[in-house]
C-alpha positions in Angstrom: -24.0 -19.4 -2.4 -21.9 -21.9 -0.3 -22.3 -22.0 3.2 -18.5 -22.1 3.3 -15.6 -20.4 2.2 -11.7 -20.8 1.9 -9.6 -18.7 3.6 -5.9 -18.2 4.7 -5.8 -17.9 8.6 -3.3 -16.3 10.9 -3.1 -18.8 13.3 -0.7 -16.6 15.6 2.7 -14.6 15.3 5.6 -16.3 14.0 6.8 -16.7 10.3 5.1 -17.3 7.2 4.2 -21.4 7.9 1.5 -19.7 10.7 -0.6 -18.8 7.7 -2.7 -21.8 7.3 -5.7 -22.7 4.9 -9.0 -23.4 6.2 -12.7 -23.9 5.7 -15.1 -21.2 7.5 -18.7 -20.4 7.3 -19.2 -17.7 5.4 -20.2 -14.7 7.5 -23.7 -14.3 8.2 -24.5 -10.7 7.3 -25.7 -8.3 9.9 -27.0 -4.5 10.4 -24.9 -1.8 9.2 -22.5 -4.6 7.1 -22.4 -6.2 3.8 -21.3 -9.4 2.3 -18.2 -9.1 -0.1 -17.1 -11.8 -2.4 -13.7 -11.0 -2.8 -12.4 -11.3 -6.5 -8.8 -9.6 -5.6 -6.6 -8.8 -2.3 -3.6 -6.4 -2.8 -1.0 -8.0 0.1 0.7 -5.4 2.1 3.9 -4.8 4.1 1.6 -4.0 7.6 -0.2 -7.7 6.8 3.1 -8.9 7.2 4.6 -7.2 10.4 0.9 -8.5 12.1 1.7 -11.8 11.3 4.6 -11.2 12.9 3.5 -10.1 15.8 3.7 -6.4 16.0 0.3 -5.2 16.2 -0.5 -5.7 19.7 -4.8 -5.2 19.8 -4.7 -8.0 17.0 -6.0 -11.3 18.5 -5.4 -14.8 16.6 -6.8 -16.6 14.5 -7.3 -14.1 12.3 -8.1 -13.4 8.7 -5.4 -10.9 7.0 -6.0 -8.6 4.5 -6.0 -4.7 5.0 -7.5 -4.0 1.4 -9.9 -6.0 -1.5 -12.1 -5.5 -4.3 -15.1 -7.8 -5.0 -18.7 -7.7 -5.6 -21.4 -7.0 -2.9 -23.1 -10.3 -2.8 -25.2 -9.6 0.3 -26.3 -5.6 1.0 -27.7 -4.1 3.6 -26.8 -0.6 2.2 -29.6 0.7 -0.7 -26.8 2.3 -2.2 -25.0 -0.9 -2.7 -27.3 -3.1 -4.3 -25.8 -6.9 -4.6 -23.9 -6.8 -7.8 -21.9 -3.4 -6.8 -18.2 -3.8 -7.4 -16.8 -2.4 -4.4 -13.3 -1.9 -2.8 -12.4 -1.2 0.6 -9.3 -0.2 3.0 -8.0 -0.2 5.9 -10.3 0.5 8.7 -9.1 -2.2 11.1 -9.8 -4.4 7.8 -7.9 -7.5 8.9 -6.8 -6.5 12.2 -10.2 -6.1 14.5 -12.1 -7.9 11.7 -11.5 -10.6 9.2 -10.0 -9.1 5.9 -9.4 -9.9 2.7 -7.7 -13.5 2.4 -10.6 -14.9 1.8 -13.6 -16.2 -1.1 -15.6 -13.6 1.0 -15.3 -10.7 3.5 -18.1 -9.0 6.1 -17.3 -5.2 6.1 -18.6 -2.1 7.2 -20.7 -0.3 4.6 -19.2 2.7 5.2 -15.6 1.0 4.5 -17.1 0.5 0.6 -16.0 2.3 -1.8 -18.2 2.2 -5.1 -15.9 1.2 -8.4 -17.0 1.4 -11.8 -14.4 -0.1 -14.2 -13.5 -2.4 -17.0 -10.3 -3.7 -15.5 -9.7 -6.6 -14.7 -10.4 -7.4 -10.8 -7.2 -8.3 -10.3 -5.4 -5.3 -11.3 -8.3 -3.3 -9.5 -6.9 -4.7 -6.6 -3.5 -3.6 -6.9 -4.4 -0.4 -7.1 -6.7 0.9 -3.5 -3.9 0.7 -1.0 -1.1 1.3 -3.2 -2.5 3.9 -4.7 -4.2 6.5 -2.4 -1.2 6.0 -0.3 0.9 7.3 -2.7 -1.7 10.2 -3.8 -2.3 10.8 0.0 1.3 11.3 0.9 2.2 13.4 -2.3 -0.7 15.9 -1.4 1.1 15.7 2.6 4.2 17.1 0.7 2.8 19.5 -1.0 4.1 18.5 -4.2 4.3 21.3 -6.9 5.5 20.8 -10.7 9.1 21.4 -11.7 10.5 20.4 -8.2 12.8 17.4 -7.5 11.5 14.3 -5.4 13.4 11.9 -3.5 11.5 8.2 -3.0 13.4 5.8 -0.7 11.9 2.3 -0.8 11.3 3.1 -4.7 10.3 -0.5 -5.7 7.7 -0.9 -3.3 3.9 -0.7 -4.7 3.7 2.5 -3.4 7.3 3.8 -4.4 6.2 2.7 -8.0 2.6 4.5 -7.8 4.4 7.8 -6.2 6.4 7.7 -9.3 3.9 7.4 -11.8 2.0 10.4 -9.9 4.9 12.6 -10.0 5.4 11.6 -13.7 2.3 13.1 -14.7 2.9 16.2 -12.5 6.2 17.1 -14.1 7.6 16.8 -11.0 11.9 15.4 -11.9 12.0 12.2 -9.9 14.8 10.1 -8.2 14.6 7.0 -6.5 16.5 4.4 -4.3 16.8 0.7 -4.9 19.0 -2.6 -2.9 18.9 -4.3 -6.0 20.3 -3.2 -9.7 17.2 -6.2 -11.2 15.0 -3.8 -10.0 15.8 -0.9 -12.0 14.0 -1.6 -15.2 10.9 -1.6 -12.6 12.0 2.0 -11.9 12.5 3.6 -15.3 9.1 1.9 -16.4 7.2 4.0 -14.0 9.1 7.1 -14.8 11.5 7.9 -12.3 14.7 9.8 -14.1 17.9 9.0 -12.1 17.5 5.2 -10.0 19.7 4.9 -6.9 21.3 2.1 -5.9 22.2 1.6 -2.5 25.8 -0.2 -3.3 27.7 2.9 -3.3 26.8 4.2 -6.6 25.9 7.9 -7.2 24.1 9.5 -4.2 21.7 11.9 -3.8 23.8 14.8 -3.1 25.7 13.6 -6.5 22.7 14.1 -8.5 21.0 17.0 -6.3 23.9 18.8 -4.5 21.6 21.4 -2.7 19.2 18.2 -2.4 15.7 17.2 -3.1 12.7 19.6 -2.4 10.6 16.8 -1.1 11.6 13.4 0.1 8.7 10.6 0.2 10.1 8.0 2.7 8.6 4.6 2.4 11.6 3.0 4.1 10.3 4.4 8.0 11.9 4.1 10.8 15.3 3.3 9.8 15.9 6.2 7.4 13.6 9.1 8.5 16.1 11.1 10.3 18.5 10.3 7.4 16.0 11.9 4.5 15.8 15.2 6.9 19.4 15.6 6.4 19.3 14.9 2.5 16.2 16.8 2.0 17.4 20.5 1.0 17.1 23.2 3.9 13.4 24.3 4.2 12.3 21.6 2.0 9.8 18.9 3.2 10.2 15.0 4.1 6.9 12.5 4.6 7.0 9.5 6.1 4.7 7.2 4.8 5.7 3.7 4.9 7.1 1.2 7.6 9.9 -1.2 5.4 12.2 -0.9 8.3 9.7 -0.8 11.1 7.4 2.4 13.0 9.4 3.4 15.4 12.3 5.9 15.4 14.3 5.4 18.8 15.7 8.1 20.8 14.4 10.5 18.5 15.2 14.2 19.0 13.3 16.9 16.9 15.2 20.0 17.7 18.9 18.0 16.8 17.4 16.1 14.0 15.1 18.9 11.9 17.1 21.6 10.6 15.6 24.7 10.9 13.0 25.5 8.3 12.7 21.9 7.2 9.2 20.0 7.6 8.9 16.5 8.8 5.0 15.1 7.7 3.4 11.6 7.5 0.7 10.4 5.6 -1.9 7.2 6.9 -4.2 5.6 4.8 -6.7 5.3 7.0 -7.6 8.9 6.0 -8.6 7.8 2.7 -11.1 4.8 3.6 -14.7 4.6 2.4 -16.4 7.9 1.5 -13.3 10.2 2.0 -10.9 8.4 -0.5 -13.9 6.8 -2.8 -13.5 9.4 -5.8 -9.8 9.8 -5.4 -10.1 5.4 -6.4 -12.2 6.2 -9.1 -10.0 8.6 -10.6 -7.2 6.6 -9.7 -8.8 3.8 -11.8 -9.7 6.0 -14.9 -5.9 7.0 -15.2 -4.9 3.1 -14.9 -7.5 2.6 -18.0 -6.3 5.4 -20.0 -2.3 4.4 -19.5 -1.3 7.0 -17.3 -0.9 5.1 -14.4 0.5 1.4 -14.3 -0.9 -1.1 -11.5 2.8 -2.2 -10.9 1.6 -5.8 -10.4 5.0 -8.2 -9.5 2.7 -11.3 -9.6 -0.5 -12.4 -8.7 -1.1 -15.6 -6.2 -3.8 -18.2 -4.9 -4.6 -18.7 -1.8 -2.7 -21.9 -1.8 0.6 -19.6 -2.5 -0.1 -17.3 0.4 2.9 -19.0 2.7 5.2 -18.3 -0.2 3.6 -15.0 -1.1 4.8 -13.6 2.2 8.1 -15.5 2.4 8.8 -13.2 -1.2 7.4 -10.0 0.5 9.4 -10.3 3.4 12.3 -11.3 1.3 12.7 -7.9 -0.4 12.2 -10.0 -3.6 8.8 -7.9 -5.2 9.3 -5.1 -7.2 5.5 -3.8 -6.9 2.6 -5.7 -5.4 1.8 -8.9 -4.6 -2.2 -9.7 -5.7 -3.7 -12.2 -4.0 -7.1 -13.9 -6.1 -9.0 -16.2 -3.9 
């Protein structure tokens, strides 16, 4: 194993250009964490709003990267021999700790989740993130068959994975887009009627009495918005943070109609042993064609100042993979 490694570096907040590539040892393993050689990095909408800035206990330089999958190349966990292909999420991953835009990441043992698969590592790694977000937030709703669902922020990774769920749930599914290129991404994954924001049909065109659930991936700028699309007594989760995390001069009583049920869903509650057999499951339904990764393109490291310039651009329609 090299002493060093390549990695992309936050050097501190500003625009994509503070992402820069460097040299660093690779990190010396220590008690209760385990050496990861990444093979694949999913890149996420949070990785970009850090690098921007607006994660205030995040302390440059840092090494991004909320998510990855790789092999455990130094263990000190029996249950993860080297060789073990792992994933892992979220748990400060790239925020308190260097993440995944790296040849290798140090991590938690209890942050590694166990994978067996014959997928390709870089479609395993669109897939951890993505994926038990969108499983995570469809259990918050409380998603039954035969019910309509509402995703805003549809082309998102986790807009396209929420519709590939509800597909196989018989759950009839509508979604909203900005752009009409991005509908073909929508229909793929099985969504029925595609919004587009240009105003086109609406929801109340399609659904007069409403949706019964609306998964918001949009945030901030649009949650008070779904409770008033979402049908009376039916339930809205907020899951995602397109627009931002924080709803100002928010008022519950004015803005919740009576009856109707306002959730969110974090992925943090589905890191390392709590979401490690929802993954594998997750993964089996990706090899049997149930599921699609949703993969928009996969990068280099070399790309990763262009990578986020496309994220942040609105440009993706799924997820960006990042292959050291």
């Amino acid at each position: 194993m090299s002493k060093t490694m390549r990695a992309a570096v936050c050097v501190r907040a500003g625009g994509p250009e503070v992402l820069e590539i460097r040299e660093l040892p690779v990190p010396a393993v220590r008690a209760g964490w385990s050496l990861v050689r990444v093979e694949g990095a999913g890149l996420n909408r949070s990785e970009l709003r850090t690098r921007q800035g607006h994660s205030p206990t995040v302390r440059f330089p840092r090494v991004l990267g909320i998510e990855c999958v790789g092999t455990v190349a130094a263990s000190t966990d029996p249950r993860l021999p080297e060789g073990t292909t792992v994933a892992a999420v979220m748990g400060e991953m790239g925020r308190e700790f260097d993440g995944g835009y790296a040849e290798y990441a140090l991590l938690p043992n209890p942050l590694l989740m166990p994978v067996t698969t014959t997928l390709p590592r870089e479609v395993v790694a669109a897939l951890p993130e993505t994926y038990l977000t969108a499983q995570g937030a469809l259990d918050a709703l409380g998603i039954m068959p035969g019910r309509r669902l509402l995703i805003r922020g549809g082309t998102s990774s986790v807009g396209l994975a929420a519709a590939s769920i509800a597909r196989g749930l018989g759950v009839e599914t509508a979604a909203t887009t900005r752009s009409r290129s991005k509908i073909s991404a929508l229909t793929a994954a099985g969504v029925h009627r595609v919004l587009v924001d240009d105003g086109g049909p609406t929801v109340r065109s399609v659904w007069p009495d409403g949706p019964d659930y609306v998964l918001d991936l949009v945030g901030a700028d649009t949650a008070a918005d779904s409770l008033r699309l979402v049908r009376r007594g039916g339930t809205v989760c907020v899951a995602g943070s397109l627009s931002g995390w924080i709803i100002p001069d928010f008022e519950p009583i004015a803005k919740i109609p009576s009856g109707t049920k306002l959730t969110a869903f974090h992925s943090d509650d589905l890191k390392g042993g709590a979401g490690a057999a929802v993954l594998q499951r997750i993964v089996r339904e990706v090899e049997a064609g149930r599921y699609l990764p949703h993969i928009d393109r996969v990068v280099g490291l070399d790309d990763i100042v262009a990578a986020h310039r496309y994220m942040e651009n609105d440009e993706a329609a799924g997820k960006l993979v990042l292959v050291p």
